[in-house]
C-alpha positions as CSV (number, residue, x, y, z in Angstrom):
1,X,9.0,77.4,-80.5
2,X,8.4,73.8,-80.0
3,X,10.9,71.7,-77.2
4,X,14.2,70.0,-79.0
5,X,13.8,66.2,-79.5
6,X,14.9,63.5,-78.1
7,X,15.5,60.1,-78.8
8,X,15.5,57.1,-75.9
9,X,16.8,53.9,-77.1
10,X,16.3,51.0,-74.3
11,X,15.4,47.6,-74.7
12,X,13.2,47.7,-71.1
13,X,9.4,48.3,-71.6
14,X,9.3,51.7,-69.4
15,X,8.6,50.0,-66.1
16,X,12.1,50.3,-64.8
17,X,12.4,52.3,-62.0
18,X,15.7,54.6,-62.9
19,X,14.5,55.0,-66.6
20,X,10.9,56.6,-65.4
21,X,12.6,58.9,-63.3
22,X,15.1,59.8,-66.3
23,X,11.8,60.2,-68.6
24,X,10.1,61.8,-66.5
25,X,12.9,64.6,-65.7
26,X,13.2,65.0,-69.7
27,X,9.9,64.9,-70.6
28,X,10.0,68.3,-68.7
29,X,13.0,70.0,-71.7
30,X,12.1,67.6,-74.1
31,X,9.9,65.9,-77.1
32,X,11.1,62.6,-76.1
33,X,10.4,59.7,-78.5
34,X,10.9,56.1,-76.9
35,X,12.3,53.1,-78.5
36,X,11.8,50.0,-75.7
37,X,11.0,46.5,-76.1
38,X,8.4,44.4,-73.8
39,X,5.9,41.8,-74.0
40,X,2.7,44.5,-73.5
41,X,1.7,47.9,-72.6
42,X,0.6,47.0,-69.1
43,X,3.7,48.4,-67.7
44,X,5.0,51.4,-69.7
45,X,4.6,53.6,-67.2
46,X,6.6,56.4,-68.9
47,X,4.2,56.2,-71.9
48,X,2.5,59.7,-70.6
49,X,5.4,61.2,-70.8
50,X,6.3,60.6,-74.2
51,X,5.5,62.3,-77.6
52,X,6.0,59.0,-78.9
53,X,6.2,55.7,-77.7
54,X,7.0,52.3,-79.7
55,X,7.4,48.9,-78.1
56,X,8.7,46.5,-79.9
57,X,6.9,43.4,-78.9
58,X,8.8,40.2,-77.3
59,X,12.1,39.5,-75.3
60,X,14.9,41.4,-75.4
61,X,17.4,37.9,-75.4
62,X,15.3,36.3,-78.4
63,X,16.9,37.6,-81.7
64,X,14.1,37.9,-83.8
65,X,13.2,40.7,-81.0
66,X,16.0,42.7,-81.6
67,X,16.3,42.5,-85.3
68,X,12.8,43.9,-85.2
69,X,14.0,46.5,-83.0
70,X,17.1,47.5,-85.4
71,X,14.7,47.8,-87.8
72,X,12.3,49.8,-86.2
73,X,15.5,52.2,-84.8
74,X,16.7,52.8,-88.5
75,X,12.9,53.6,-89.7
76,X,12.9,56.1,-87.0
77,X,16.3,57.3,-87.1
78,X,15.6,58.3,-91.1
79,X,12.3,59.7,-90.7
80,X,12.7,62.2,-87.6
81,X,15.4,64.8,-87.1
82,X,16.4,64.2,-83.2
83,X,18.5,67.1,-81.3
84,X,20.1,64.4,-79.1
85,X,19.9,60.9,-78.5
86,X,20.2,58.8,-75.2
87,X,20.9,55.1,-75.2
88,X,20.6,52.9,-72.0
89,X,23.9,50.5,-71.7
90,X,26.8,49.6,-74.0
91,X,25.0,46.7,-75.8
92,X,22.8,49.4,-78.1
93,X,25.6,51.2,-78.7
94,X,27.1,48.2,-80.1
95,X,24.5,47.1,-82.7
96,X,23.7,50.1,-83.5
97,X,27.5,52.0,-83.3
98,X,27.3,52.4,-87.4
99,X,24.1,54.7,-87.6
100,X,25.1,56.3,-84.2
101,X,28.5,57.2,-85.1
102,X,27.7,60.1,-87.9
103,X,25.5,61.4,-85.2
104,X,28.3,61.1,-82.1
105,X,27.9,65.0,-81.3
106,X,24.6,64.3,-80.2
107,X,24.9,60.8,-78.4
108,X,24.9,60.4,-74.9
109,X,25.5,57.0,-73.4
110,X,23.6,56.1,-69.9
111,X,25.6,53.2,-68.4
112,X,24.2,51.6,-65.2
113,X,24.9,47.8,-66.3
114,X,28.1,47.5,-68.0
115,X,28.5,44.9,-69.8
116,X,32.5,45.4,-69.9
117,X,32.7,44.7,-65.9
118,X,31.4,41.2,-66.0
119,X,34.5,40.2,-67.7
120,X,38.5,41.2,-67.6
121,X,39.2,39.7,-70.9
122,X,41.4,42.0,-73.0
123,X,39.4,41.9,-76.2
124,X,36.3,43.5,-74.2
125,X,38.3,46.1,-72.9
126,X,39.6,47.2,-76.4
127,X,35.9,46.7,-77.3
128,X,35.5,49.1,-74.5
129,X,37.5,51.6,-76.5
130,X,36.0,51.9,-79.4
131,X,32.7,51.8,-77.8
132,X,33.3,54.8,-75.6
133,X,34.7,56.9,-78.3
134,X,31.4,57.3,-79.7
135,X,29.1,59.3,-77.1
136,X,29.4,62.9,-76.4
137,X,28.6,62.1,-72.8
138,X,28.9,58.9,-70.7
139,X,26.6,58.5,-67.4
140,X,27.8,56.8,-64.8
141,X,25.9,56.1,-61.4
142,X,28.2,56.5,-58.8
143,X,32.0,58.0,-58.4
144,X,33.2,54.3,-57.6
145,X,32.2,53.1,-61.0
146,X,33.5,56.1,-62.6
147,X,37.0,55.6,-61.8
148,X,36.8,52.1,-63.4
149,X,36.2,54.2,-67.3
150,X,39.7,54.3,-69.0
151,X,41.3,57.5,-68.3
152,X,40.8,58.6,-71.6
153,X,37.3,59.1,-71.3
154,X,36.9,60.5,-67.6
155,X,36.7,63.9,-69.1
156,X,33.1,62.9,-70.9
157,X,31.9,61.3,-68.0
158,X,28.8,62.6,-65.6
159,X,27.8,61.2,-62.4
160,X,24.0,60.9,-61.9
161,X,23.7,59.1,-58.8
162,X,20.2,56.5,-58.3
163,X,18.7,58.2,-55.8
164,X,14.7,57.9,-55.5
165,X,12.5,60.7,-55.3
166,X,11.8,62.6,-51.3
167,X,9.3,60.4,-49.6
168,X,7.5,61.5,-46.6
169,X,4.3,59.3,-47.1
170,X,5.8,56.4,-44.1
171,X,2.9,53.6,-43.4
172,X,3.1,51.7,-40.7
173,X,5.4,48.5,-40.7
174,X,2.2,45.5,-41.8
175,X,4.2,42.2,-40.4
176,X,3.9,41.6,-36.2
177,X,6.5,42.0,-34.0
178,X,7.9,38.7,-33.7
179,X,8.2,38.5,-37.9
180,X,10.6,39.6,-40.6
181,X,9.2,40.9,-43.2
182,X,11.7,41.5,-46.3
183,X,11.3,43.1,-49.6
184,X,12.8,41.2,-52.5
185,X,12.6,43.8,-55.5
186,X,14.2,44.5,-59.0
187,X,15.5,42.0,-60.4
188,X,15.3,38.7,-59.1
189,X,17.2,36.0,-59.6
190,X,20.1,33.5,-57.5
191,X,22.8,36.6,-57.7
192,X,20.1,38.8,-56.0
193,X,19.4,36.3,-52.8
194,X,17.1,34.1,-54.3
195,X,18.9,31.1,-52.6
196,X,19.2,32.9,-48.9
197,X,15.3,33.7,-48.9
198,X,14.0,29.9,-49.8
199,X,16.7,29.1,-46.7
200,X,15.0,31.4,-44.6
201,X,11.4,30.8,-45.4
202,X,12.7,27.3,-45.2
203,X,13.9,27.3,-41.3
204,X,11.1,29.5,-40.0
205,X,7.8,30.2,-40.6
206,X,8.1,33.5,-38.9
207,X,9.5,35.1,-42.6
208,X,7.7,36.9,-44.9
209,X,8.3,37.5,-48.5
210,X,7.4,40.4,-50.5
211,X,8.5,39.9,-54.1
212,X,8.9,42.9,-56.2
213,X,9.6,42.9,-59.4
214,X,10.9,40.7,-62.6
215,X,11.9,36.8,-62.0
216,X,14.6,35.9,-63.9
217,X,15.1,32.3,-63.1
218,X,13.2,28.9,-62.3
219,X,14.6,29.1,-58.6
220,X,12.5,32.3,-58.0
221,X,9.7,31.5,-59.4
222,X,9.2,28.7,-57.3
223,X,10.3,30.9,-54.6
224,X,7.4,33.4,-55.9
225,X,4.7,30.3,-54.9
226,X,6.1,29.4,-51.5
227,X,3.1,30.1,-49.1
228,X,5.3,32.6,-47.0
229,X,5.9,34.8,-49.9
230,X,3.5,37.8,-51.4
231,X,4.9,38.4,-55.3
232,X,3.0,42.0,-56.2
233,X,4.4,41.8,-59.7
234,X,6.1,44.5,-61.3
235,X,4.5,47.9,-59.9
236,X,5.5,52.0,-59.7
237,X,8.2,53.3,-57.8
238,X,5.9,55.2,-55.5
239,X,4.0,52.1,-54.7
240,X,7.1,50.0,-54.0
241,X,8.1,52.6,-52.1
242,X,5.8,52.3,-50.1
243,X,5.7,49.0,-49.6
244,X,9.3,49.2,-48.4
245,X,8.5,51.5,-45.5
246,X,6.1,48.6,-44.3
247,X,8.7,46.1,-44.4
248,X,11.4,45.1,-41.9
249,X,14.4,44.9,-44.2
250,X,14.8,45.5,-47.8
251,X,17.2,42.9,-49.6
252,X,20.0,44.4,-51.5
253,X,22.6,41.5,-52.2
254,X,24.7,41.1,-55.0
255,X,26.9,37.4,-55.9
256,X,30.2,38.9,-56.3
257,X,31.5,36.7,-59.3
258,X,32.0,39.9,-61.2
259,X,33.1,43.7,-61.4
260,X,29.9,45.2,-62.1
261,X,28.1,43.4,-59.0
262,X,31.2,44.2,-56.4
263,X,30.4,47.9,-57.7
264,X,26.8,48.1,-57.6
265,X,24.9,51.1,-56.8
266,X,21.5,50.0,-55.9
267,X,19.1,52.6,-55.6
268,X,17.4,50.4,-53.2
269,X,19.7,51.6,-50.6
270,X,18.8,55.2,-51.4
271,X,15.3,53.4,-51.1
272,X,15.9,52.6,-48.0
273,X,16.9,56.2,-46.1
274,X,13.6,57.7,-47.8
275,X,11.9,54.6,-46.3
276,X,13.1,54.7,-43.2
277,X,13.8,50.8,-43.5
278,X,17.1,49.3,-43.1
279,X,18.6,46.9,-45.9
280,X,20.5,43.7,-45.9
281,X,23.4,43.7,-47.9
282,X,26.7,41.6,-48.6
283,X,30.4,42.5,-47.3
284,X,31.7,41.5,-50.6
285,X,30.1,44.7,-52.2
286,X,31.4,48.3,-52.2
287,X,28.6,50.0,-50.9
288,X,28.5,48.3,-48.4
289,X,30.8,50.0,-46.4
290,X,28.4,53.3,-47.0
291,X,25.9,51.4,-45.4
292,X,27.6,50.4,-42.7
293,X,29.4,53.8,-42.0
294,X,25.7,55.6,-42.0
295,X,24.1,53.0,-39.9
296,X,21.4,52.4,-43.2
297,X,21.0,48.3,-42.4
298,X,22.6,44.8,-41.6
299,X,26.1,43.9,-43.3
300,X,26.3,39.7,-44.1
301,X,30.1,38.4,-43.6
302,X,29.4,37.4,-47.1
303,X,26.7,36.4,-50.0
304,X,27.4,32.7,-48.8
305,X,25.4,32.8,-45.5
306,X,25.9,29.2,-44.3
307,X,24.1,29.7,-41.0
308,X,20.2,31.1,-41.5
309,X,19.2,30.5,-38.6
310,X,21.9,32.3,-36.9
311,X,20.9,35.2,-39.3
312,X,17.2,35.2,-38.9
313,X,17.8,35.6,-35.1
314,X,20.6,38.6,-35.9
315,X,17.9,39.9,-38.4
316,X,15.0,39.9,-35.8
317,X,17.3,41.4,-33.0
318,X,18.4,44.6,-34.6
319,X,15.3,45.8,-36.6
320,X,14.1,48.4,-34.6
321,X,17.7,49.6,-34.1
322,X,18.1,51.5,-36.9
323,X,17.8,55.2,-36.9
324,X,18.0,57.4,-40.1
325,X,19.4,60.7,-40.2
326,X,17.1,63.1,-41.7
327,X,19.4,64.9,-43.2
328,X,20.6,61.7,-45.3
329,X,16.9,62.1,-46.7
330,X,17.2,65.3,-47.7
331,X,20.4,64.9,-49.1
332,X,20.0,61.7,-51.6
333,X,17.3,62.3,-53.5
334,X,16.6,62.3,-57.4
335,X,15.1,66.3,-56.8
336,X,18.7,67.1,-56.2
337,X,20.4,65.6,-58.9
338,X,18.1,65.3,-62.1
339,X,19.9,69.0,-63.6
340,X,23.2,66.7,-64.2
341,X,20.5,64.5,-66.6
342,X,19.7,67.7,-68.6
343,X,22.7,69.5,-68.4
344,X,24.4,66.1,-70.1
345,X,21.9,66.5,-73.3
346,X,23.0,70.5,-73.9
C-alpha cells in the first residue's frame, strides 16, 4: 500500500530553511508533491524529497508569476487526488480559498509570516476570519504568537516551534581574537540590521561580515560588496550552521514597526544554542527576553543603536562570556518536535 499524498503549496523555491525541515519530516509518511515558485533549480533543496516537484519560474511579487502559479495549482489540484494539503502563509489561502474550501477537511494552514499582524486595520482582521475558517489545522511557531489567533480558532491550532536540527559538528571560531565576526542570514534587508552592520563596518575595520542568505533591498546589496563583508549566497541549513559556530555573534534583529516582527520567532536563536554562538538581538522584540533569561547573547536597548562604537566595544568585551547549557541543546531541537507536523496532517 502506497504512502497517502500530499500536497505543499509555497511560493519559496525549497531553499528555505523551516520548509526543508517540514519536507523532509513528511517526505518520511508521505508522497509529497510540491508547488513553489523561484527563479532556478539551483536551490531546491527539498527536490529529493519529493515525488514531485514543480517550480513555477520567476518572482513571487510579479503577477504574471502567480497567475502562472494559479494555474498550475488548479491543473494539479484536478488531476491528482491528494489526502491532505499544506499551504505556507495566509496569502495562498487567500487566492486560492475557492478551490480550497470544498477540500477544508483536508487543509492545514502553516503560518510563520502572518500577513494579518503587520497591520491592525479592522477589515484585515475580519479578513482574518474568514480566512481561518477554512483549514482543519493552523500552525503556529511559538505559544506567543498563538495567543494572538482569535479565540475562536485556538482549538485548531498546533504549535511547532523552529527549532534546528541537534548539532554537534562545532568548528573552530575562523575570525582573530581582537575581531567580530557576525553572521547576517535569512532574510536581509533594513528591518533585519542592514543599516547597523554598514555603521559598524563603517567605524571599524576590525568587523567582519558574513552574509547569508536572500537580499531584499539596494541597501544590502551594497552592503553585500563592502570589502569587510563575505556574502556565501543562499546555502543548506547544515552548512550555515556551521558557519554560525565559526562566528562571534549571529544577528537576529527585527524593526519593530509591526506585530509580526515584535513577535518573531527566529530559529536563528535556536540556531544559536546548537551553535554554541551567542546572538544579537533588539529589546523591542519578545524573544528577547528568552534570550536574555537563558544567557543565549547580547540584548540592544533598541533596533535604533545610535552609538556603534559604543556597541562594537560592548560586542567585543562579552564574546567569550557566553556559556550554553547543554541541556538547552538537547531540549530545542527539530528531532523533538517534528511528530506535532505529522500528527497535524492525520
Amino acid at each position: 500500500m502506497s504512502p497517502p499524498k500530499l500536497f505543499y503549496l509555497c511560493i519559496n523555491d525549497g531553499s528555505d530553511t523551516r520548509i526543508n525541515k517540514e519536507i523532509k519530516t513528511l517526505s518520511k509518511h508521505f508522497e509529497v508533491y510540491y508547488l513553489g515558485i523561484g527563479r532556478s533549480n539551483a536551490q531546491c533543496f527539498v527536490q529529493p524529497f519529493c515525488t514531485q516537484f514543480w517550480l513555477i519560474k520567476g518572482h513571487q511579487k510579479q503577477a504574471g508569476t502567480l497567475v502562472k502559479y494559479f494555474f498550475k495549482f488548479i491543473t494539479i489540484f484536478f488531476t491528482h487526488k491528494f489526502d491532505t494539503i499544506h499551504v505556507i502563509n495566509e496569502q495562498l489561502l487567500l487566492i486560492l480559498f475557492p478551490f480550497l474550501w470544498v477540500k477544508k477537511n483536508k487543509v492545514v494552514a502553516d503560518i510563520f509570516d502572518s500577513v494579518f499582524l503587520r497591520t491592525s486595520s479592522a477589515a484585515v482582521q475580519m479578513l482574518q476570519n474568514v480566512v481561518y475558517a477554512l483549514p482543519k489545522r493552523i500552525i503556529v511557531t511559538d505559544n506567543n504568537r498563538k495567543t494572538l489567533v482569535p479565540l475562536k480558532f485556538q482549538a485548531k491550532l498546533t504549535v511547532l516551534e523552529n527549532y534546528p536540527y541537534r548539532f554537534d559538528k562545532l568548528k573552530p571560531k575562523a575570525g582573530a581574537a581582537d575581531e567580530l565576526l557576525i553572521l547576517y542570514s535569512g532574510s536581509l534587508g533594513l528591518t533585519r540590521g542592514t543599516g547597523l552592520l554598514a555603521e559598524l563596518v563603517g567605524v571599524s575595520s576590525k568587523v567582519k561580515i558574513w552574509l547569508v542568505g536572500w537580499i531584499y533591498d539596494e541597501p544590502t546589496r551594497r552592503l553585500a560588496q563592502h570589502p569587510q563583508v563575505k556574502n556565501w549566497g543562499v546555502v543548506t541549513q547544515q552548512e550555515s550552521m556551521q558557519m554560525a559556530a565559526q562566528c562571534d555573534y549571529i544577528l537576529s534583529l527585527y524593526e519593530p514597526i509591526n506585530e509580526n516582527n515584535r513577535n518573531a520567532s527566529p530559529n536563528k536563536i535556536y540556531d544559536a544554542i546548537q551553535a554554541q554562538t551567542p546572538v544579537i538581538v533588539n529589546q523591542e522584540v519578545k524573544i528577547a527576553a528568552f534570550v536574555d533569561e537563558n544567557r543565549l547573547g547580547y540584548v540592544m536597548p533598541s533596533f535604533y543603536e545610535t552609538d556603534p562604537a559604543r556597541l562594537i566595544q560592548e560586542l567585543m568585551r562579552k564574546k567569550n562570556q557566553f556559556v550554553f547549557d547543554q541541556t538547552l541543546q538537547n531540549r530545542y531541537t527539530w528531532e523533538a518536535v517534528e511528530a506535532k507536523l505529522v500528527a497535524a496532517h492525520q
